[in-house]
C-alpha positions, 0 to 999 in steps of 0.5 A: 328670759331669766336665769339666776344660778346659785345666788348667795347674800349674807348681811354681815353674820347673817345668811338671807339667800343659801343658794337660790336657782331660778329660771323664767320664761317669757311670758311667765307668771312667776310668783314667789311666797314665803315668810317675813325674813325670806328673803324674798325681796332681797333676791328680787332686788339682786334680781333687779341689779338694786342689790348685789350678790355676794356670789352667782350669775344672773342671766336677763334676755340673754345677756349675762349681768356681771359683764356690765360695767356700772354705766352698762348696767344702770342702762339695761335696768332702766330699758330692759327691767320693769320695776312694781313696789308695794308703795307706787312711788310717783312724783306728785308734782306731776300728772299721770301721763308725765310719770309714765313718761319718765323711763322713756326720758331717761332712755333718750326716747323723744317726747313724742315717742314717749307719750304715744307709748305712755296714751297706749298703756294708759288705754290699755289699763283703763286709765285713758280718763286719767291722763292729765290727774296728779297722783292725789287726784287718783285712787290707790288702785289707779296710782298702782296702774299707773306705776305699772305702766311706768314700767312697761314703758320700755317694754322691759324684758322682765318685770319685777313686782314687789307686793304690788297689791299690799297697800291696796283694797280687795277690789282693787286688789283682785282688777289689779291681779287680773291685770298681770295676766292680761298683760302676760297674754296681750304683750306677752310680759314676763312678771316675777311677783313678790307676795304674801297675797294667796290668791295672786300667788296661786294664780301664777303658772307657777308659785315658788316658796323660800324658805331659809333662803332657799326655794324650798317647793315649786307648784304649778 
């Protein structure tokens, strides 16, 4: 599902990403571990077409990303890539429902279209209760669900996450974690998580650690 060949990035004199080779399968949990400075959400980023390599090739769903020309690329982000960050980053203004909503807007899905996908997420993450409640009206916890199925609603080919669960309590950590994988076995969605949290790192089916920008050990 995704394939990163020899991804190297450097911030003026500084090296952050060595050489990193990574391959993901569909319906994999992957997650990646290591200390501040990685560059561990550098590569998530390049990952996710925010940032760009300095060199290597990324491949998502078999389409290989450096033939897309900016126009190309901004479109297969928004339907092909799922994107989770520590802070949910919904809009205030509106309730839960219409957050959910947004991607499928901007991919050009009618309104109809969008909002039955957006009630089945909803239901599925136990949010069915939730779906008129602005983001002030709902718990870290339930913010964070909602901006997971934010990105689902594409049915995206990859999702990113970025310390999903680093802004939220135990509890709420431990539902969300149990999430990612009921989502792998129900949809059969490929996630790639960031994190310092070890229990959701060591859940995955394989953990991968950077260390000096580069990935230093793999457990299964």
């Amino acid at each position: 599902m995704l394939i990163a060949k020899n991804i190297i990035k450097s911030y003026g004199q500084v090296s952050v990403l060595k050489g990193i080779n990574l391959e993901v399968e569909k319906s994999e949990v992957v997650s990646i571990v290591g200390s501040s400075g990685a560059g561990k959400s550098t590569l998530l980023q390049i990952l996710g077409t925010i940032e760009k390599a300095d060199q290597g090739i990324i491949n998502i769903d078999g389409r290989d990303l450096s033939l897309l020309n900016d126009k190309e690329l901004s479109a297969f982000r928004n339907k092909s890539i799922g994107f989770v960050f520590q802070f949910h980053h919904l809009l205030p203004e509106f309730n839960a429902l219409e957050n959910i909503c947004i991607p499928a807007y901007i991919a050009q899905k009618s309104t109809k279209e969008a909002e039955k996908e957006a009630r089945h997420l909803l239901d599925l993450l136990q949010l069915s209760d939730r779906t008129t409640h602005k983001p002030s009206e709902l718990s870290g916890g339930e913010q964070q669900r909602v901006a997971i199925a934010r990105a689902l609603i594409n049915k995206p080919a990859v999702v990113l996450a970025d310390e999903p669960s680093g802004n939220l309590d135990s509890q709420a950590s431990d539902i969300l974690h149990q999430l990612f994988f009921k989502l792998r076995d129900d949809l059969k969605q490929t996630f790639v998580i960031v994190t310092h949290n070890k229990s959701l790192a060591n859940m995955a089916d394989r953990k991968l650690s950077i260390v000096d920008g580069l990935i230093a050990t793999e457990n299964n």
